[in-house]
Structure formats: structure tokens, C-alpha cells
GULODO-728395 format. One record per residue (C-alpha): x, y, z; residue number from 1. Coordinates in nm, 2 decimals, decimal comma, m for minus. Example, Ala and Ser with C-alpha at 12.3 -4.5 7.8 and 13.67 -1.06 7.14 Angstrom:
BEGIN
<xx->1,23	yy->m0,45	zz->0,78	num->1>
<xx->1,37	yy->m0,11	zz->0,71	num->2>
This chain:
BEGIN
<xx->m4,25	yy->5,06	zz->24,91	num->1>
<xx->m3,95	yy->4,86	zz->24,91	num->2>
<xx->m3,91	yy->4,54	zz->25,16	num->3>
<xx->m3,55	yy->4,41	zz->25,27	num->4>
<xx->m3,60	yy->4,11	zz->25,52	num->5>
<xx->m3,23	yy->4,07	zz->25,57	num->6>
<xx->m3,08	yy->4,45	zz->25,55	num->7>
<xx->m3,12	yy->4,70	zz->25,86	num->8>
<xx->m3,05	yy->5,04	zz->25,91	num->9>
<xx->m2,77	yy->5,12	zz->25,69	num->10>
<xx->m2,94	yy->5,00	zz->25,39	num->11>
<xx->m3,30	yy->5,17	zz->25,48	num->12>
<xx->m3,08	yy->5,51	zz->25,59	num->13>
<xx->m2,94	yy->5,48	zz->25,21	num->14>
<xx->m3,23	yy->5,48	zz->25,03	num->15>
<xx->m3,38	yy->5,78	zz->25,16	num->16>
<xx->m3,11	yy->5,91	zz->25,13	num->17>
<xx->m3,08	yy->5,85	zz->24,75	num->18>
<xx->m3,47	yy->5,87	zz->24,72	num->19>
<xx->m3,55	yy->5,57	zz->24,57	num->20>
<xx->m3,91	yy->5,45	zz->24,48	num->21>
<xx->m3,97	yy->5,82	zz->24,64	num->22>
<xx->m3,97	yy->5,65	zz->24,99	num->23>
<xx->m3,97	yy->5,90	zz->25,27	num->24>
<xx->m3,99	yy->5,68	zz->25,57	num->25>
<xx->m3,83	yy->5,36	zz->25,67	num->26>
<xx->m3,96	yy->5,11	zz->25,88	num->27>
<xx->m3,70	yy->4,86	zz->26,04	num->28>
<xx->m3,84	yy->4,56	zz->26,23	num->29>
<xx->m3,63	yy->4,25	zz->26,44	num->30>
<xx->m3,49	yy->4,16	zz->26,74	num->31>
<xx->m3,50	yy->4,46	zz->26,92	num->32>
<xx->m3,75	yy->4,76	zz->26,91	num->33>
<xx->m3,89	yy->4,85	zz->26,59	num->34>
<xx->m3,72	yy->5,17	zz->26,44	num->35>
<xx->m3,86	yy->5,45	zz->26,24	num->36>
<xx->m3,62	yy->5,69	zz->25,99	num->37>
<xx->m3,81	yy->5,96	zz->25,85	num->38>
<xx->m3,66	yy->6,20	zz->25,58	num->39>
<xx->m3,68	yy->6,51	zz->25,75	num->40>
<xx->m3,57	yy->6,68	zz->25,38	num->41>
<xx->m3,93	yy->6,63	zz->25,32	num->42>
<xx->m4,08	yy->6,86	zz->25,54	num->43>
<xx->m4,41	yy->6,81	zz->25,47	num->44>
<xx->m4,41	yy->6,41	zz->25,45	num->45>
<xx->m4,26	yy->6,43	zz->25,76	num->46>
<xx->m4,46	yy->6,64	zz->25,93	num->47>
<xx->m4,73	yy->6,39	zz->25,86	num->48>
<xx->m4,60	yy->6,07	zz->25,94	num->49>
<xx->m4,47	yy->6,21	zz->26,29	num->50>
<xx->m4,86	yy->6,30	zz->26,31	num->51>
<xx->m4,97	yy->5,98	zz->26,24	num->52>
<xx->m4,68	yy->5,82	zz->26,45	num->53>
<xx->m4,83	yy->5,98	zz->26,77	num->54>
<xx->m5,19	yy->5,92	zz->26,73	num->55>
<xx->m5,03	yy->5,52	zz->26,71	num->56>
<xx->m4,86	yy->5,66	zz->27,04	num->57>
<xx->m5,18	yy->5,76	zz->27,19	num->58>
<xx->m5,34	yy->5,48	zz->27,12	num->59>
<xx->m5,02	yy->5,29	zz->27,30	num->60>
<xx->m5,05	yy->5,46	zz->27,58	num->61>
<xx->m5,45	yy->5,42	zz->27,66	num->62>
<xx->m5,38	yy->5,02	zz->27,60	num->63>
<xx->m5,07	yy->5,04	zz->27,85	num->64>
<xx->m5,31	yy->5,17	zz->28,06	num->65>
<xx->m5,54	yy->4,87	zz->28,05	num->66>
<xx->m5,26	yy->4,64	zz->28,11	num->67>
<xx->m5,19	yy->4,53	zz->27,78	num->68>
<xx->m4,79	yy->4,59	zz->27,72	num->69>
<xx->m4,71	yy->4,76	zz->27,37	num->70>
<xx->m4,41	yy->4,81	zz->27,25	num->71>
<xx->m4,34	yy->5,21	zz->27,17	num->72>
<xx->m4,16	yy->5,25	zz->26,82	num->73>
<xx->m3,82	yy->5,45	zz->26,77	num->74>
<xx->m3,81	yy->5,76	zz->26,61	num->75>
<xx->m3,59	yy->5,97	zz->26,41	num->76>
<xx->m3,57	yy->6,24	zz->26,19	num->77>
<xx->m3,30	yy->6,25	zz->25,98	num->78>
<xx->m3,14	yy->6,55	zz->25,75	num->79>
<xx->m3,33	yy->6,78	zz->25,88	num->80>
<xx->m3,39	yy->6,71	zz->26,28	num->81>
<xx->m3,57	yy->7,03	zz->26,38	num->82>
<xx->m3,79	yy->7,01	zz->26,09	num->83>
<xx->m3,69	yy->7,36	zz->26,00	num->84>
<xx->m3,82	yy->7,56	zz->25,69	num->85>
<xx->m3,54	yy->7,75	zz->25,59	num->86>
<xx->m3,34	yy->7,40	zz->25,55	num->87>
<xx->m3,63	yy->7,35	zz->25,28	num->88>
<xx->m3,65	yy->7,68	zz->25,15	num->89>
<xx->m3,28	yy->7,79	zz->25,09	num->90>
<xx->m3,19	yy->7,57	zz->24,84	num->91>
<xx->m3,53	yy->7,63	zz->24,66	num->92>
<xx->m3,44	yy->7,97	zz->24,73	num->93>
<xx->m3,13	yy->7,92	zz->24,49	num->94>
<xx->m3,35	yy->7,82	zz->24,24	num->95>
<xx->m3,60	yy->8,12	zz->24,24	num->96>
<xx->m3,28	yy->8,38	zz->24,21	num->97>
<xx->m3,13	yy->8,20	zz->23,91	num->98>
<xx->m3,51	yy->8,21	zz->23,77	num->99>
<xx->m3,52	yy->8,56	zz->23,80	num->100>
<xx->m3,21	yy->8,70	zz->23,66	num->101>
<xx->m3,20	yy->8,43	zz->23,38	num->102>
<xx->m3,56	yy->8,52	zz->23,28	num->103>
<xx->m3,69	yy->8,84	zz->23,37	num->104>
<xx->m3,38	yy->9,05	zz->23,42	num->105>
<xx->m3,21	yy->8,89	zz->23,07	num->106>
<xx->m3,54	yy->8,93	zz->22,87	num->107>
<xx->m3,56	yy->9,30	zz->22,97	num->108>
<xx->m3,23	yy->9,35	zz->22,92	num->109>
<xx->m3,25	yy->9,23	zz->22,57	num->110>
<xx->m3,53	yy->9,40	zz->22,45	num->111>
<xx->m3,44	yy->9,73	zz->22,58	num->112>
<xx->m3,15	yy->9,70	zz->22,38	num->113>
<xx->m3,34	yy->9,63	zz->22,11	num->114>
<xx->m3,56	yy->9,92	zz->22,14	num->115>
<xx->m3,30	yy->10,19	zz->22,16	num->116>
<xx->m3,11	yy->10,02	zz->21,85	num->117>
<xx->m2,82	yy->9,85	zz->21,99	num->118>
<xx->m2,89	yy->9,55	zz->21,80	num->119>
<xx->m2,91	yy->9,65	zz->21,49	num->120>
<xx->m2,63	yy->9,80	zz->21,47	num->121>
<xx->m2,44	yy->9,48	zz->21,61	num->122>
<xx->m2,61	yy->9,33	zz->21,29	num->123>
<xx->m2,45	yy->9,53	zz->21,03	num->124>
<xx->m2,08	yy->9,47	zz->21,18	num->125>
<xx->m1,84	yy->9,16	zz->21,08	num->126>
<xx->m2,00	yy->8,94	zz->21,45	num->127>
<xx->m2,14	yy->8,63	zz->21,39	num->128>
<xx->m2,49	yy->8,60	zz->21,55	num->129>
<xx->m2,39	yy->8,33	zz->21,82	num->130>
<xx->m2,11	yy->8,57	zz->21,89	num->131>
<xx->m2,33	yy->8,86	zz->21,98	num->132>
<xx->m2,57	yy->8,57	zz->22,13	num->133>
<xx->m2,30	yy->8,43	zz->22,40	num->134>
<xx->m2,18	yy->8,78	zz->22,42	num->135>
<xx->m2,53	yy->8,92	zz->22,55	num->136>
<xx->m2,58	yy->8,66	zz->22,81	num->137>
<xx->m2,26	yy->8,64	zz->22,95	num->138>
<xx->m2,28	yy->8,95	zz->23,19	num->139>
<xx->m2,61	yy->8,76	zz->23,29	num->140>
<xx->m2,48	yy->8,45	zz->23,39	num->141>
<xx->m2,20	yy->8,61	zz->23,60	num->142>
<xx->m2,44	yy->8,79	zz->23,81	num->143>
<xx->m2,70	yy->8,52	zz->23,87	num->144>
<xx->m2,34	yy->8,31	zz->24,01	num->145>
<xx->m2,24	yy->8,57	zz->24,23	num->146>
<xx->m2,59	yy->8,61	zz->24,36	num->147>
<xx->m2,58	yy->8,21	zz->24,42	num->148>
<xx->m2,28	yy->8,27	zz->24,57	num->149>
<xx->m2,41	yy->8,52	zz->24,80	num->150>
<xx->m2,73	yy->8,29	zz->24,87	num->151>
<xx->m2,56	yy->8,00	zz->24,94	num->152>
<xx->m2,31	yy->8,20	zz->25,22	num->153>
<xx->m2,64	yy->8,37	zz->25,37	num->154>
<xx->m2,83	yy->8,06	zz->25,40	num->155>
<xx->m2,52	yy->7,86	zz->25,56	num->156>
<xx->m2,39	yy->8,14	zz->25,79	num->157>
<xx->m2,65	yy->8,30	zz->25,90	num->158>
<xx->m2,98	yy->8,04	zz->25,95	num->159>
<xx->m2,77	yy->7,77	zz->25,93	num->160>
<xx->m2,87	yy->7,52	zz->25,65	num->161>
<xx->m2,61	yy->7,22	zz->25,62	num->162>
<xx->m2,37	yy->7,14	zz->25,33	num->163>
<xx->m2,32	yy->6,81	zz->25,30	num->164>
<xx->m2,27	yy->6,74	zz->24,94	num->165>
<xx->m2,03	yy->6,81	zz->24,69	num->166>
<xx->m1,99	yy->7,16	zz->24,53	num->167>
<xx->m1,86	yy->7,02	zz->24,21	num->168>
<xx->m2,23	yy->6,78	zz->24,17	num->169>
<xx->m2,41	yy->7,13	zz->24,30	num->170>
<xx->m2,24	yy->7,35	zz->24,03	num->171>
<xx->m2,28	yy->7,09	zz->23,78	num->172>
<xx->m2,71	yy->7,11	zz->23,83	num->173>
<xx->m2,67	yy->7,49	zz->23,86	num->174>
<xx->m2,50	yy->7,55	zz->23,52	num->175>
<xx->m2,74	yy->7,34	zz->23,38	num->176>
<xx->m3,03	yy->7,50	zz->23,54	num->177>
<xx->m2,89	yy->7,85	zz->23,43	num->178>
<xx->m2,87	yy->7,78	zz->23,08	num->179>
<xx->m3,20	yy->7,71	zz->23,08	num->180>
<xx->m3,35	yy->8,00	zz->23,25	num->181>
<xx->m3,12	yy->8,22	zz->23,01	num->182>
<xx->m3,23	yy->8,03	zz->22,69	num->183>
<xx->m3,57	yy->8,12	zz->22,83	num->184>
<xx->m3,50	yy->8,44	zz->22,84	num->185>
<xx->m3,36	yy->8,51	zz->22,54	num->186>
<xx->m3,67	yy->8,35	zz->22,38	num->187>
<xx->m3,89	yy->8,60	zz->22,52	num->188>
<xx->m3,69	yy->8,83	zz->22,43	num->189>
<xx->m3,69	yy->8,77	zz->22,04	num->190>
<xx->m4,09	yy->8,72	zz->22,04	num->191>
<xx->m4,18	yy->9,09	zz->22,27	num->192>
<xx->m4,19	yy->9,39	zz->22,13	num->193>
<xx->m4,14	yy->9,58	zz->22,45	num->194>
<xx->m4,04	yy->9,55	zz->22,79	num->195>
<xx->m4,46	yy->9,52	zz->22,90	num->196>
<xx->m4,48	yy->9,22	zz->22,69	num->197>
<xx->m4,15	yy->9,07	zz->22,82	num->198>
<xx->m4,23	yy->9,15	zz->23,20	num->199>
<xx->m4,58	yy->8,95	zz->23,12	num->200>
<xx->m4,40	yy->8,66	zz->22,95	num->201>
<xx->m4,14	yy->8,62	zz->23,23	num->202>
<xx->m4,39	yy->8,63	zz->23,48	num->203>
<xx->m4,62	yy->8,40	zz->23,30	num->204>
<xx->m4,31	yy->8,16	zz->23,29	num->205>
<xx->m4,16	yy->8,19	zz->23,62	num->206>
<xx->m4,52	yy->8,16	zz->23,86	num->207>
<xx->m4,60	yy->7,81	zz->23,78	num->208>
<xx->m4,19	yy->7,69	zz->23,86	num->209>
<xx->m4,25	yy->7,88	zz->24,21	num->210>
<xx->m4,64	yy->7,67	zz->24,26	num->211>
<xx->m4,57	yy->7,33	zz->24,09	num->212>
<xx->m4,20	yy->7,28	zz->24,14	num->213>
<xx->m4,25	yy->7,18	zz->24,47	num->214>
<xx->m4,07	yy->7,42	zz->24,61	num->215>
<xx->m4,42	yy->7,55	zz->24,85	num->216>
<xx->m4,63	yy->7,22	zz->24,80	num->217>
<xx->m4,47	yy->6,91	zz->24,78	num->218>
<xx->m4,56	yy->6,74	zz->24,41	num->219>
<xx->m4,75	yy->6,43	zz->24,59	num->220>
<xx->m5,00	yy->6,72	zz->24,67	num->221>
<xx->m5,07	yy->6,88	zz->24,34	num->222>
<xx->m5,40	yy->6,74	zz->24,17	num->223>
<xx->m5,28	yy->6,49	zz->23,90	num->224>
<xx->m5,46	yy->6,70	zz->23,62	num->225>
<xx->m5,20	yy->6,96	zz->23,70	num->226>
<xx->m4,90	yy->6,79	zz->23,80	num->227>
<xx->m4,83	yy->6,68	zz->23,46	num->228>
<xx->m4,71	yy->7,04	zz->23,43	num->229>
<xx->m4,45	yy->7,01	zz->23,72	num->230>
<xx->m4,25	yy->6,77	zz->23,53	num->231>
<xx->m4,18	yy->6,98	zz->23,24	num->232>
<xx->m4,07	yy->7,31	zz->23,49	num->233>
<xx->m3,65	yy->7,32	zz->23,53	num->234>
<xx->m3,71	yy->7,45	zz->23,84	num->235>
<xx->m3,87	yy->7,11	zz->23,96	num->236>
<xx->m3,51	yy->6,92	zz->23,91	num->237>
<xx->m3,32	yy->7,20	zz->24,00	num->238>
<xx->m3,51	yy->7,12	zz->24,39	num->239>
<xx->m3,44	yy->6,77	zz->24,36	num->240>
<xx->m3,03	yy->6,84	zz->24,33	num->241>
<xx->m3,00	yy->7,14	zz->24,56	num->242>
<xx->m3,21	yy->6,97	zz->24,82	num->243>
<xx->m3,03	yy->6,63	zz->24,76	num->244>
<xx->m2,64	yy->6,77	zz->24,76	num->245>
<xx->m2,70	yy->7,01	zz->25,03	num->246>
<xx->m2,92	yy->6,81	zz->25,31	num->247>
<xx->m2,82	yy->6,47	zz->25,19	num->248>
<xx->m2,48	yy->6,45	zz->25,07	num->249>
<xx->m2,65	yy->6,28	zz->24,79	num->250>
<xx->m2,40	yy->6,20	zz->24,48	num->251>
<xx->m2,46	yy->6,23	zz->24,16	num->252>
<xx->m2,54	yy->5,87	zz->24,08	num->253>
<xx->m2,92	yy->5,87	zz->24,23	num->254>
<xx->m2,94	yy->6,22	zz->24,05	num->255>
<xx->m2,90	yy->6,15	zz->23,71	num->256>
<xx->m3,26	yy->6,16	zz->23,63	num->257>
<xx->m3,31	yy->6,52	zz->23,74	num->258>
<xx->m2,91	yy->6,56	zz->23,58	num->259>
<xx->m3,07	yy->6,44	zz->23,17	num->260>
<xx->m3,43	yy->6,64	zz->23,21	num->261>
<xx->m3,22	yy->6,95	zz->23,29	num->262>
<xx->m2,98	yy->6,93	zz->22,96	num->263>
<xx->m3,20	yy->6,80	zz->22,74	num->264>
<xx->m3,45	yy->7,15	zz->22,85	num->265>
<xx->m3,14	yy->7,32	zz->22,80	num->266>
<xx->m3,07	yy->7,16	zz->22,48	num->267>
<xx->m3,36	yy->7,21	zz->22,36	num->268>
<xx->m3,45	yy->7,62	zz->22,48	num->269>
<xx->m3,10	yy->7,72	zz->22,38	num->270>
<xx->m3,12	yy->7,60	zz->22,07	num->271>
<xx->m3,49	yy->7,74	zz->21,96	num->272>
<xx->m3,37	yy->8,10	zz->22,16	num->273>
<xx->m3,02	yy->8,05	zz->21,93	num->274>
<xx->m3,23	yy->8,08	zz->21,62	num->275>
<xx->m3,46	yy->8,28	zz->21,72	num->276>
<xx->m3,15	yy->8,55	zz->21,79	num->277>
<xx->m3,01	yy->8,47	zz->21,47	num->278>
<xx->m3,28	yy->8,52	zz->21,24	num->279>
<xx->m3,33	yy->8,88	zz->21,43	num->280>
<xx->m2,94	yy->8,93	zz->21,37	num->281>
<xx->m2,95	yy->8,80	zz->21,03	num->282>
<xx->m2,97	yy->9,14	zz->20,80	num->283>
<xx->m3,24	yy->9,11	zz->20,53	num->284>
<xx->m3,13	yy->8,95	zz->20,19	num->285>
<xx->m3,35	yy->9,04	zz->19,88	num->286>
<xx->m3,57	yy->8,84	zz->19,73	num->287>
<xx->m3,45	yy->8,74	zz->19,36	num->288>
<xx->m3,62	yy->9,02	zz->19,09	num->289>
<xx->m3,67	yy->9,24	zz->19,36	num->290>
<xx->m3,40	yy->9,58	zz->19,43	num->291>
<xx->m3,40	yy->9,71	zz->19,76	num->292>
<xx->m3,65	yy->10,06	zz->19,80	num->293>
<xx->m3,36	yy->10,36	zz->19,81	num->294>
<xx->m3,29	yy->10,16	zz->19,42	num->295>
<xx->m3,60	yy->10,17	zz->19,30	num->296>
<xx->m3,67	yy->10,57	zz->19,43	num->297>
<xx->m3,33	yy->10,66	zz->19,20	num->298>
<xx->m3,48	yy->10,53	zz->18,88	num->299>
<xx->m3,84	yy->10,73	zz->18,94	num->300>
<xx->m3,62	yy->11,05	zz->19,03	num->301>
<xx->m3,40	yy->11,04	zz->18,71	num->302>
<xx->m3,69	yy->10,98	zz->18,50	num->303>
<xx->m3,84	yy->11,28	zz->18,67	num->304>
<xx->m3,50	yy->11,48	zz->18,58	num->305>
<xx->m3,57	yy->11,34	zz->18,22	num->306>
<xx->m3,90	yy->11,50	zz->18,21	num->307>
<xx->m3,78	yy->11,80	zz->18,35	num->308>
<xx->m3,49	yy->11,78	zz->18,10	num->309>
<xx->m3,76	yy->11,77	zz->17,78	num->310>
<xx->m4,00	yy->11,99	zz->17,96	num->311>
<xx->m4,32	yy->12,06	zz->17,76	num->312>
<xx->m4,35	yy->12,34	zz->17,52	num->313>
<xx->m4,39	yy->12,67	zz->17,69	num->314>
<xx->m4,72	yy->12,89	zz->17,59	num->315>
<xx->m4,51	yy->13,13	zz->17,35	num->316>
<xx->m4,46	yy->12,82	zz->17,12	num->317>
<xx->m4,08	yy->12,76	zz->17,22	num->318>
<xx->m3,96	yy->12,39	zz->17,36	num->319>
<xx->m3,65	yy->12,34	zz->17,56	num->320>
<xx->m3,37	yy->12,19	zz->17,46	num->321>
<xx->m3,58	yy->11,98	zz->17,18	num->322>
<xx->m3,56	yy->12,11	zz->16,89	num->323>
<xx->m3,93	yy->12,05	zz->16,74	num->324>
<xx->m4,10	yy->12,32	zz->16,60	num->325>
<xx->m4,31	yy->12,61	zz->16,78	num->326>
<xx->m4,65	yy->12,73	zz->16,63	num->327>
<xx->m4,42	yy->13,06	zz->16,58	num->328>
<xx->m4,23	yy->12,91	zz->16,37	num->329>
<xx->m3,89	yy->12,96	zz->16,56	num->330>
<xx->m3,69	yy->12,69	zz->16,72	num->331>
<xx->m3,51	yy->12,70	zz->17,06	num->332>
<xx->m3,08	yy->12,58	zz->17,06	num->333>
<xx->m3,13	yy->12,37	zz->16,73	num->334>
<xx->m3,27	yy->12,59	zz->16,51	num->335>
<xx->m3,18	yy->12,60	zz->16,13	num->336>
<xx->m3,22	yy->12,94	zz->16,00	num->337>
<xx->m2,99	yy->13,23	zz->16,10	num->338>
<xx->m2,67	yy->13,26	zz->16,27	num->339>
<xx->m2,65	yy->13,05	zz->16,56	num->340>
<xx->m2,80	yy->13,24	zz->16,85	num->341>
<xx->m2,77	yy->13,09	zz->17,26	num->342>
<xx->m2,94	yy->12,78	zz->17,31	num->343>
<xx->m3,18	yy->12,76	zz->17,59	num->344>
<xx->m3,05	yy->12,58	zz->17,91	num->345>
<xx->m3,25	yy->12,23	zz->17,97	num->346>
<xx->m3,48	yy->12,19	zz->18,24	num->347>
<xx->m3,82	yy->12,33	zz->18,31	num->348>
<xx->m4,01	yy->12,44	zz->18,05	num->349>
<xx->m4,04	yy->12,80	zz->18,06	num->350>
<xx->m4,23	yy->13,11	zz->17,90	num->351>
<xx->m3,98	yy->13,23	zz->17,60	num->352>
<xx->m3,88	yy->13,59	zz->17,60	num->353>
<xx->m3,93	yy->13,72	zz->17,22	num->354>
<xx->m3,63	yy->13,90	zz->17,29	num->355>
<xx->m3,45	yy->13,54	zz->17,28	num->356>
<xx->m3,60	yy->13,43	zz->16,97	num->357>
<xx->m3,50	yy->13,75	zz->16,79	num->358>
<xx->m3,17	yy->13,71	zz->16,91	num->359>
<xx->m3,14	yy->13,35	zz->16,78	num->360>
<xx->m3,23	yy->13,48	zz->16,45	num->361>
């Protein structure tokens, strides 16, 4: 609560509108009737000061009745008049679908590539990892802006929700915003090892931004054992620009709070879902003194060839391609008595023919 003896309306209609000290209702006192600006933006604050505001009317009007004069305060609603939900819900609204395609549809997207291969074989070619990192959530990010895009036009053409901000300061909070939900989706990509374990991740990840962002219950009603979480969730400053641009005309001054907790989130889940990528990506050096598996089956197969090669000496007392002596006294290629007779081929040892030992003699 903020007091200003010597401001008026201006002053008190600029602070809600930049939000400051969280103040959602304005009381202006003087000369003339006593004045009351409430910040429609904030539905449900609103909702309960005008409750409040006309049980202090009833109570007015049964002392007028006594004769006692009271003097009736002024009312207004600003930003959002009507107190309508859709002016509360679109821009949350904008948040949700950029959760969604930057975290469930990128994290299945991912992995299924993963699965059928596609990934490794982007590994073995000449890409650098952040390369194949940027390249994989680029088609992402240009669908999650065209479905802003297409949000944004429904929610201002057809149920009418006021722009009153700047695009540039509302693009600015959504870039920032979507690089967050994508690093989060790459994340849980790299740690699932199928699209069940990613759809449960994603979900895990994106219900608590749609409860304790106060996009459905306003944060000043979340139990204060719990709210500590809604300060960590993107989606909680990504309400506090959309609602702030587009209701308030808000600039990006007041904002800059929700502006730093958004890129330093980014900063900090693009960077662990970078590495993350690029260790997956990053083929599989050996370890010093240690040969790949396909190198050490060719050494066990050509000392199996060897054996083969000096097979064991057959049962009618012949070797192959040795040259040691059989117990029948005869010896197989090498053999020094007699004219030189066909040597036996090398290989498996075999049962000799005595018609090839009579020929080599």
C-alpha cells in the first residue's frame, strides 16, 4: 500500500497500471467525492473489492435512511470494464499454446526420431551438434509463432480482447518464453527413452505452469507452502507481460523483472538441454588400451584360421602342413625321403588316404 497526499488520479491510474507494490485498487480522497480505480486486469481482485465496495454501499444506504447523510464513493473499473474472462484468459491462453508445442509436441518429436534412427545417423556426418540442435527446433518454433499468431487474431477479432501495448515489448517476452519451453523440451527428450516416458514428463512439467501460474487462481490465493513453486514456472512471467502489454499498454520498463526471470530460465534450460544434445550427438571415443569390439573379434578369428591352418594330427598318423612326424613313420608336404610327392593343402586336419602317403614316397 502506497500513500500520495499530494498526487490524484493520474498518478494512482499509473501505478496500477505498472503494478507496483502489486496494488490493485486505488483509493483517491479530497475536495470532492472520494474515488475508487480498481484494476479490472485482475479479475479476481476485482471481483472482490467491488463485493466489499457494495456491502459499504448497503451499509450507506440503511444510514441514509436514518437520516444520517453519507457520502457514496465513485467507482471504476479500469482495463477490463465488463470484468470479462476471456480478457483474462486469452493472453494466458498464449502462454498455454507456446507450452504445448515447445514441450510436449518438441519432446515427442525428438525422441521419435530418435527411435527410428534419424539421429544417429546425423551423428556420424560432418554437423556440429548445435547445428543439428538449432536445426531440430527450428520447425518448432515456427509453428508455436504461427499458432500465436493465429491466437492472438482469434482472441482480438472474434471475443474482442484489447491491444493496447506494443507488439515489439509482446514479442520480445514471447521469444523469451519460447526458448524456454523448447529447451524444456529438448531436455526431456535426451533423458526418455520413448515417447510414454516423454508424454509423462511433458505433462508432469506443463500441469503445475497451468495451476500455479496464475493463469486459473490468482497467486495471492495459492497456500504459501506451494507458491514458492509458482515463482520458478516461465509460464508465471509470461502472464504478467501478456496481461500487462495487451490490457495495460504497460511498457517494458515496469516489466523488467518478469523480462530477467524469463532469460536467465532460458539461459539456464538451453544450456543444460544443449549439452545434454551434444553428449547424445557426440559419437563414442575409446577409452585409451581399449580397441573397439569388430577389432578385437578379427584377432580371435585369425587365430582360429591359425589353428585351422596347423590342424591336429589326423588318426592315420599324418599332420597337415607341419611337417612333424606321424606314428607311421611318413610325413605330409615336408617329408625327406623319396621324390617329392603333393603336399597336403593347409587347413582342417583330415583323415590321410594311404594312397597319398604312397604317392609321396
Amino acid at each position: 500500500m502506497a500513500a500520495a497526499p499530494d498526487e490524484g488520479r493520474a498518478w494512482a491510474q499509473t501505478q496500477l497500471r505498472n503494478n507496483r507494490d502489486g496494488a490493485d485498487v486505488a483509493v483517491i480522497t479530497g475536495s470532492g467525492p472520494t474515488q475508487v480505480l480498481i484494476d479490472g486486469s485482475q479479475l479476481f481482485s476485482a471481483r472482490t473489492a467491488l463485493g466489499a465496495l457494495a456491502a459499504v454501499r448497503e451499509k450507506a444506504l440503511a444510514e441514509r435512511a436514518s437520516g444520517n447523510p453519507v457520502q457514496r464513493p465513485r467507482v471504476t473499473v479500469l482495463y477490463n470494464p465488463e470484468l470479462k474472462t476471456s480478457y483474462i484468459m486469452i493472453p494466458g491462453l498464449c502462454g498455454v499454446i507456446l507450452v504445448f508445442i515447445g514441450t510436449i509436441i518438441t519432446s515427442l518429436g525428438v525422441v521419435r526420431e530418435r527411435q527410428t534412427g534419424t539421429l544417429e545417423q546425423l551423428a556420424v556426418m560432418p554437423l556440429r551438434p548445435r547445428d543439428v540442435f538449432l536445426g531440430k527446433i527450428t520447425p518448432y518454433f515456427v509453428v508455436a509463432c504461427l499458432d500465436l499468431a493465429i491466437v492472438l487474431a482469434i482472441g482480438v477479432a472474434v471475443f474482442g480482447v484489447p491491444f493496447r501495448g506494443s507488439y515489439a515489448v509482446f514479442g520480445l517476452g514471447a521469444l523469451l518464453f519460447l526458448f524456454v519451453t523448447l529447451g524444456l523440451g529438448v531436455l526431456i527428450s535426451s533423458v526418455s527413452e520413448n515417447q510414454g516416458q516423454a508424454i509423462q514428463l511433458s505433462v508432469m512439467v506443463m500441469l503445475p505452469q497451468v495451476l500455479l501460474s496464475g493463469l486459473i487462481f490468482p497467486l495471492s490465493s495459492i497456500a504459501i507452502g506451494v507458491r514458492w513453486i509458482s515463482y520458478i514456472l516461465p509460464l508465471t512471467y509470461f502472464n504478467e507481460i501478456s496481461r500487462g502489454v495487451m490490457l495495460r499498454a504497460e511498457p517494458i520498463g515496469p516489466l523488467w523483472q518478469p523480462f530477467v526471470f524469463l532469460a536467465l530460465l532460458g539461459l539456464i534450460v538451453f544450456t543444460l538441454a544443449s549439452l545434454r544434445f551434444r553428449s547424445f550427438l557426440a559419437p563414442a571415443a575409446p577409452r585409451h588400451g581399449r580397441r573397439h569390439p569388430q577389432a578385437l573379434a578379427r584377432p580371435a578369428s585369425t587365430e582360429a584360421g591359425v589353428e585351422t591352418a596347423t590342424g591336429a594330427v589326423g588318426p592315420a598318423g599324418t599332420e597337415a602342413a607341419t611337417g612333424a612326424a606321424s606314428p607311421a613313420g611318413t610325413e605330409a608336404a615336408t617329408g625327406a625321403a623319396g621324390p617329392p610327392g603333393p603336399t597336403a593343402p593347409t587347413g582342417s586336419a583330415s583323415q590321410a588316404r594311404p594312397g597319398d602317403a604312397e604317392g609321396g614316397r
